[in-house]
C-alpha positions as CSV (number, residue, x, y, z in Angstrom):
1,X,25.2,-32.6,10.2
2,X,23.2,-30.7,7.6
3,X,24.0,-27.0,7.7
4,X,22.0,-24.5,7.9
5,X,20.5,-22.2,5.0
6,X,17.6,-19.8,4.2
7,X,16.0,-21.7,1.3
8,X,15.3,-24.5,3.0
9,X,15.3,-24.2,6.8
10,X,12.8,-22.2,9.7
11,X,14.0,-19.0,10.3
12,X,13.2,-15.3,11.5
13,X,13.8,-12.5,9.5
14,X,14.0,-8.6,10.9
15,X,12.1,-5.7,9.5
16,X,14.0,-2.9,10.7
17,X,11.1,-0.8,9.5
18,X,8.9,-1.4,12.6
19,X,11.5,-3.9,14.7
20,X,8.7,-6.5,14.0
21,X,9.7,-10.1,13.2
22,X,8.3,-12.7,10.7
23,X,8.8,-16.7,10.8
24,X,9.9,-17.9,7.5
25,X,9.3,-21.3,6.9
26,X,9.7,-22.5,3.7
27,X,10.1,-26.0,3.6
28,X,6.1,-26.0,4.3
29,X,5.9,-24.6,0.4
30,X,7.6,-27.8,-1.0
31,X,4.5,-30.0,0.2
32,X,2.0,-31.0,-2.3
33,X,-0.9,-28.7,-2.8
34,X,-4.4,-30.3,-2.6
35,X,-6.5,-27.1,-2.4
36,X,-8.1,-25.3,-4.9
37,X,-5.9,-23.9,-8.2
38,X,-9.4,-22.8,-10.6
39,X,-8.9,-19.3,-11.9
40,X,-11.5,-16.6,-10.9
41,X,-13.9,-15.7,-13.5
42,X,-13.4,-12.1,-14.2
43,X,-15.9,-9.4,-13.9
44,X,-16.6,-7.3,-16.8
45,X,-17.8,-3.6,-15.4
46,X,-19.4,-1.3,-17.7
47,X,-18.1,2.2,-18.0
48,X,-20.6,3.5,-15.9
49,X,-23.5,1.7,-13.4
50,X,-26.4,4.1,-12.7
51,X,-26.2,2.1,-9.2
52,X,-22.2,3.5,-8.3
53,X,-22.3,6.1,-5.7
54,X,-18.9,7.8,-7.4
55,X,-19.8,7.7,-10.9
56,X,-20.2,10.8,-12.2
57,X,-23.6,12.6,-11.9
58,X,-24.7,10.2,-9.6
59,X,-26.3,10.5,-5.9
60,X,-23.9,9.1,-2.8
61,X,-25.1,7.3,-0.2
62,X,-25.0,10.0,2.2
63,X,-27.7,12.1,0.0
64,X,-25.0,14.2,-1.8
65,X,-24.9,14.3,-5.7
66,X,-21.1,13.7,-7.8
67,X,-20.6,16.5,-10.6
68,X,-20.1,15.0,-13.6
69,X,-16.4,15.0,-13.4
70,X,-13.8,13.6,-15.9
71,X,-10.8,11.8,-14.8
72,X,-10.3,12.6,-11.2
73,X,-12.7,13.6,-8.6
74,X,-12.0,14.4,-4.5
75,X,-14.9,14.6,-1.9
76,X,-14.6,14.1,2.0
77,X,-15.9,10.9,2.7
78,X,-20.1,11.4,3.8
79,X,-19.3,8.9,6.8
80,X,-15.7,9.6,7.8
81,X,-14.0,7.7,10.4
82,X,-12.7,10.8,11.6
83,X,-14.2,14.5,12.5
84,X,-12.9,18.1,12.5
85,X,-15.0,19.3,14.5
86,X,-14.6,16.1,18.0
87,X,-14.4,18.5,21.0
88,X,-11.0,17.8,23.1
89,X,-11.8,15.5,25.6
90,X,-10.7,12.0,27.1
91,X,-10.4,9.5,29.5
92,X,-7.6,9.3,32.5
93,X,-8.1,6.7,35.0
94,X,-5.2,5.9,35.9
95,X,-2.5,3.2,34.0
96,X,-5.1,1.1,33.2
97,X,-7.8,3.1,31.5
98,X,-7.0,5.9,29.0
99,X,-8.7,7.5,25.7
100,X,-8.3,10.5,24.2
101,X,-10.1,12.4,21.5
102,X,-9.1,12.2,17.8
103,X,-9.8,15.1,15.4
104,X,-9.3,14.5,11.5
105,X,-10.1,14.7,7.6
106,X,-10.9,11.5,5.7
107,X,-11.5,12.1,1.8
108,X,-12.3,9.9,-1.1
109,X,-10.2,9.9,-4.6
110,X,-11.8,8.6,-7.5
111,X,-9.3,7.6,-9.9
112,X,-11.0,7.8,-13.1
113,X,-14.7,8.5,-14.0
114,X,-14.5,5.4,-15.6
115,X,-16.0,2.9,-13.6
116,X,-14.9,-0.3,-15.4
117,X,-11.2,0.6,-15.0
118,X,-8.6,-0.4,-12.4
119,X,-4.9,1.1,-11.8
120,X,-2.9,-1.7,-14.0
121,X,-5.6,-0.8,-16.9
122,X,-5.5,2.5,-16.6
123,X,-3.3,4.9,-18.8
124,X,0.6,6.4,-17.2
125,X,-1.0,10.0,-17.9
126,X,-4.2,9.4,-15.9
127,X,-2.5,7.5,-13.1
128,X,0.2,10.8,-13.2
129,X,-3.2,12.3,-12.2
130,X,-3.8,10.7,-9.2
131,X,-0.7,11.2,-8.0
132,X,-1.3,14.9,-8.6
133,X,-4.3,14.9,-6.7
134,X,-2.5,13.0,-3.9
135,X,0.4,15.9,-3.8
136,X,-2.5,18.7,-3.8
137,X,-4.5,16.3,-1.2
138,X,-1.6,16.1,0.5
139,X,-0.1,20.2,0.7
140,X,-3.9,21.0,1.6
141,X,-3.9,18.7,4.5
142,X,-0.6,19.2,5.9
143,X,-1.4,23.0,6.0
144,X,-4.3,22.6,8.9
145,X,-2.6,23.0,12.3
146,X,-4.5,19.8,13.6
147,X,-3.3,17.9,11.6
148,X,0.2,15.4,11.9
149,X,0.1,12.5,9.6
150,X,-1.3,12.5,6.1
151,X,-2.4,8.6,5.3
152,X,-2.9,8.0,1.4
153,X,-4.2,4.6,0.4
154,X,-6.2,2.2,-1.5
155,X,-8.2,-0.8,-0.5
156,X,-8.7,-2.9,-4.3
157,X,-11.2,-5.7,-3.8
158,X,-14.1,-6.6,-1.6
159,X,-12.0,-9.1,0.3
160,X,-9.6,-6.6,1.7
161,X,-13.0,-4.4,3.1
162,X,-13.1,-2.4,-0.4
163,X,-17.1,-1.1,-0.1
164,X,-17.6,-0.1,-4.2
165,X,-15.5,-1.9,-7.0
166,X,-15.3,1.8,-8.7
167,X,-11.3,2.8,-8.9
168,X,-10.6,4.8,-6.1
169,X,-8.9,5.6,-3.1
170,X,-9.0,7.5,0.9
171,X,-6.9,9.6,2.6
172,X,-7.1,9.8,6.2
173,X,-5.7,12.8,7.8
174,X,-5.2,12.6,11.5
175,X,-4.1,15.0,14.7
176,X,-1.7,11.6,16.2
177,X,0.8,9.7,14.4
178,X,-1.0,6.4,13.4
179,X,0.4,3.1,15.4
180,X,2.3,1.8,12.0
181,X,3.9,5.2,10.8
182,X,5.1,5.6,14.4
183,X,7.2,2.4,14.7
184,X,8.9,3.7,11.0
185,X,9.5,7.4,12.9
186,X,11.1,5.6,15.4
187,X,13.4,3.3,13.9
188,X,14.2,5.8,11.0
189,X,15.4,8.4,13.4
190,X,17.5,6.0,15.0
191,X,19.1,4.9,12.1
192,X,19.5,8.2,10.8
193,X,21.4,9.7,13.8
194,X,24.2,6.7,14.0
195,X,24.8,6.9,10.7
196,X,23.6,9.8,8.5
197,X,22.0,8.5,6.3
198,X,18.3,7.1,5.9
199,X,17.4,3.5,6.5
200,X,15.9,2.6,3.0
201,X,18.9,4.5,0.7
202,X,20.8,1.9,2.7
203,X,18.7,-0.9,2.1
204,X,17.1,-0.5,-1.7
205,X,21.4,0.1,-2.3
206,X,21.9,-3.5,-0.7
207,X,18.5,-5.0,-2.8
208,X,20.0,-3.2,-5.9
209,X,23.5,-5.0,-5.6
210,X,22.0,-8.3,-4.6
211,X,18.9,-8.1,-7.1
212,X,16.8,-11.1,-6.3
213,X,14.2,-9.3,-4.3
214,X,13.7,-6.4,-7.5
215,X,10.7,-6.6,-9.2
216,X,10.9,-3.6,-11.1
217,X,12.9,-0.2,-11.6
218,X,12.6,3.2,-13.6
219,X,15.0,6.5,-13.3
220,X,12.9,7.7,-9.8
221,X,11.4,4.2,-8.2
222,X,12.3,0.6,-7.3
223,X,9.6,-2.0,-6.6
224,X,10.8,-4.9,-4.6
225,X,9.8,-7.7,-1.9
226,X,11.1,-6.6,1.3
227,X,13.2,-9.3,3.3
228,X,10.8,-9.4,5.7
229,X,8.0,-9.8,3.6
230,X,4.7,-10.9,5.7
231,X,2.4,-11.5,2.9
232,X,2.7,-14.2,0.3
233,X,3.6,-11.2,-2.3
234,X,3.8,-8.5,-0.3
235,X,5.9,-5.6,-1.9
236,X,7.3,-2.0,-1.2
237,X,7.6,0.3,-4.1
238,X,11.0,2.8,-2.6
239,X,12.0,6.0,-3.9
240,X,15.3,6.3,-5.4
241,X,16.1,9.7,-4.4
242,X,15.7,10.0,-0.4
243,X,12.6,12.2,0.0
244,X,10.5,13.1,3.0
245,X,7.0,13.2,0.9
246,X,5.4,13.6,-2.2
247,X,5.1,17.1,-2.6
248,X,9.3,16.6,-3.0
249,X,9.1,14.7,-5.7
250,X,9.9,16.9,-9.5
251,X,7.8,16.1,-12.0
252,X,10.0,13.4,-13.9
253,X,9.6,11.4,-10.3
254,X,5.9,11.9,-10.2
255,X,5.7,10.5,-13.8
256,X,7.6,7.8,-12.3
257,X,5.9,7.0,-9.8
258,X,2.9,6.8,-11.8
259,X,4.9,4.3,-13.9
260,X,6.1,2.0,-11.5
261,X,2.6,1.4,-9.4
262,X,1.3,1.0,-13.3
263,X,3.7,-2.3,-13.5
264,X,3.8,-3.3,-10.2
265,X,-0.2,-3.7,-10.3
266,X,0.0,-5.8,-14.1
267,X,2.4,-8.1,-12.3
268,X,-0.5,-8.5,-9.5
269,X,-3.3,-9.0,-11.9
270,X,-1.1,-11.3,-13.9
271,X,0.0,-13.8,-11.8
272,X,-3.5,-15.5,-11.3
273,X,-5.0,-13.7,-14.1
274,X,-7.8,-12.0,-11.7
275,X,-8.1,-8.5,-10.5
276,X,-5.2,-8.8,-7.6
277,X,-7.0,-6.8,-4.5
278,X,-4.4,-5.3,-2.2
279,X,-4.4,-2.5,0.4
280,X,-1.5,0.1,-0.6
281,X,0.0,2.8,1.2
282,X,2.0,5.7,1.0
283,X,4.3,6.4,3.8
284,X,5.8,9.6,4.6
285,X,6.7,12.1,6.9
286,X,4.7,13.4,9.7
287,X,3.0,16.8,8.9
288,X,3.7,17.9,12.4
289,X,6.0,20.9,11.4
290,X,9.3,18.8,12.0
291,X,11.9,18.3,9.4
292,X,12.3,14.7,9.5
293,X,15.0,14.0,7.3
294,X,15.6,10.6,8.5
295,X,12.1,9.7,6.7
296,X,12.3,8.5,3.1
297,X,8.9,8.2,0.9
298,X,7.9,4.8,0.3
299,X,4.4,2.8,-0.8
300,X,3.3,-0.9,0.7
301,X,1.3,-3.1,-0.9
302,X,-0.2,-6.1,0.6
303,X,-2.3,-8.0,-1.1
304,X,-4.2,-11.5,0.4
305,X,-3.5,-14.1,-2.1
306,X,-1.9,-17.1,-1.6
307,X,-2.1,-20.0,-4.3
308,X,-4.7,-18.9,-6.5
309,X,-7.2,-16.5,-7.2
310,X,-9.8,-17.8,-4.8
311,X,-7.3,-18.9,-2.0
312,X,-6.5,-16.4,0.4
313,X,-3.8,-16.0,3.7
314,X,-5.7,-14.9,7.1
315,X,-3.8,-14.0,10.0
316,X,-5.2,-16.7,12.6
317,X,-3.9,-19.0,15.0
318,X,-0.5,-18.8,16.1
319,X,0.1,-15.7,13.2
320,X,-2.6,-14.0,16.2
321,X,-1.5,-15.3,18.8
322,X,2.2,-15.5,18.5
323,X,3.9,-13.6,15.7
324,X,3.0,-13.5,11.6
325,X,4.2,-16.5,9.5
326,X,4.8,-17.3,6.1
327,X,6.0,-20.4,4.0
328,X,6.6,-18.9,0.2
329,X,10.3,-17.0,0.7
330,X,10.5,-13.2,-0.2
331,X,13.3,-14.6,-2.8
332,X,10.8,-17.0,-4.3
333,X,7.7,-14.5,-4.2
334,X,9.9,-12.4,-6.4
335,X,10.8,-14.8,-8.9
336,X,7.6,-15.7,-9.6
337,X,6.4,-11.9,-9.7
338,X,9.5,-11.1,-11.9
339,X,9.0,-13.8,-14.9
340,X,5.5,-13.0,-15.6
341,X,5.0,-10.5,-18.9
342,X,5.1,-6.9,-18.9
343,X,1.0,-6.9,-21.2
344,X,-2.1,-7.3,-18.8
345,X,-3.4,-10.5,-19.1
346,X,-6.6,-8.9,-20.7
347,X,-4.8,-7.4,-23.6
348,X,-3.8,-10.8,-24.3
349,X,-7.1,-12.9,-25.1
């Protein structure tokens, strides 16, 4: 009787993050592949397009007009998702019907006034600057009494909803707890209370000792695939030192951070030679005057490609209906993430 083990066999694995499961099922990666494999051609930008509503000098869509800023630049968003201003208000009917207003700040970060650039091609100093900007961001935000959760990310590429190809970022300050940082509150609290100690010192110590999930480390940072990895290279970049949010970090650990989602996004761009789009988050405390030291700082990225640079995974079917699936292993995602070189794939031609 054949015996059961992980590389070749359907399984489940546990994200203790959010208590979510994933179906691993990796003997559907050993079948051939008949789709497509072409590279995508890559895009040249120019440094600036007159056309760019976050160049520098030129008018947004909403009628407002960008100084001409160098390096980075911080506006709230002219068609925000959220308001400061939504009156309280909601609906209670009962178990069945309920709504509730939602009162927030949702601000755009340029990354760099030059428009051809992306995060893997940009310079460790300037991307130090971003993170800055997220901190400040960040300390302004979590100062307004309305508001509980700080959400820093990035959408990179039009296929994961990304509006304007010019580097940049949101942040999304809300008066709830978003749906996903919620689950992590909850199962971070837990585990902090039984046993002292957060839930990812626990973990990136276990991924250190066993090492085939690390992609990357420096002094402050570790960049891994989590075990229970939804995306075909999904990965999770983990503070080293258990910290509650960025504005904890010293200034060696911003640098480092800086440094690590540097390499982390060369490994992206490298591995089908395309620019890799993702959507990456920070996740961090709630701003809601708690202490939270069960929370410890950490980024996801999730990016949509599977087997090339045009072949995508979508959630649909039974990943909808049912629960997510993958076939590529974490283990395997990693080695192929891990052997590719260290120089962006531009620098090389």
């Amino acid at each position: 009787m054949s015996v059961f083990n992980i590389e070749d066999y359907p399984h489940r694995r546990y994200n203790p993050l959010t208590g979510d499961w994933v179906l691993v099922s990796p003997h559907r990666a050993k079948r051939p592949w008949q789709g497509q494999v072409e590279k995508s051609v890559t895009e040249e930008k120019p440094p600036y397009d007159p056309g760019c509503y976050l160049c520098p000098g030129n008018e947004r869509a909403g009628g407002k007009v960008n100084p001409d800023y160098k390096d980075t630049f911080v506006f709230t968003n002219d068609f925000s998702a959220l308001l400061s201003d939504t009156p309280h208000g909601g609906i209670d009917e009962g178990e069945l019907f309920k709504a509730e207003s939602e009162r927030g700040i949702c601000k755009v970060i340029c990354f760099s006034e030059n428009h051809s650039l992306t995060i893997p091609e940009m310079p460790v100093p300037d991307i130090r600057k971003v993170v800055d900007l997220w901190c400040d961001e960040f300390r302004e935000l979590s100062e307004k009494d309305f508001i509980n959760y700080v959400q820093v990310f990035e959408n990179k590429g039009a296929i994961m909803g990304c509006s304007n190809p010019h580097p940049h970022g949101q942040i999304w300050s809300s008066s709830s707890i978003p749906v996903e940082p919620a689950k992590e509150c909850k199962t971070q609290k837990a585990y902090f209370e039984k046993h002292g100690r957060t839930l990812l010192s626990d973990y990136l110590k276990a991924e250190l000792e066993k090492e085939v999930r690390i992609l990357a480390q420096n002094e402050s940072f570790v960049a891994l695939v989590p075990f229970w990895a939804v995306w075909p290279f999904e990965t999770m970049v983990v503070s080293k030192r258990a910290v509650q949010n960025i504005l904890a970090l010293t200034d060696e650990e911003r640098t480092g951070l800086a440094g690590i989602y540097k390499q982390l996004t060369i490994m992206y761009d490298n591995l089908f030679e395309v620019s890799f789009p993702y959507s990456a988050g920070l996740h961090q405390a709630p701003t809601d005057g708690g202490s939270h030291p069960e929370w410890h700082l950490h980024i996801h990225f999730y990016p949509p490609l599977l087997r090339s640079a045009t072949v995508k995974k979508f959630m649909v079917g039974y990943e909808m209906l049912a629960m997510p699936q993958r076939d590529i292993t974490a283990e395997g995602a990693a080695k192929r993430l891990r052997e590719l070189p260290e120089i962006h794939f531009k620098q090389t031609r």
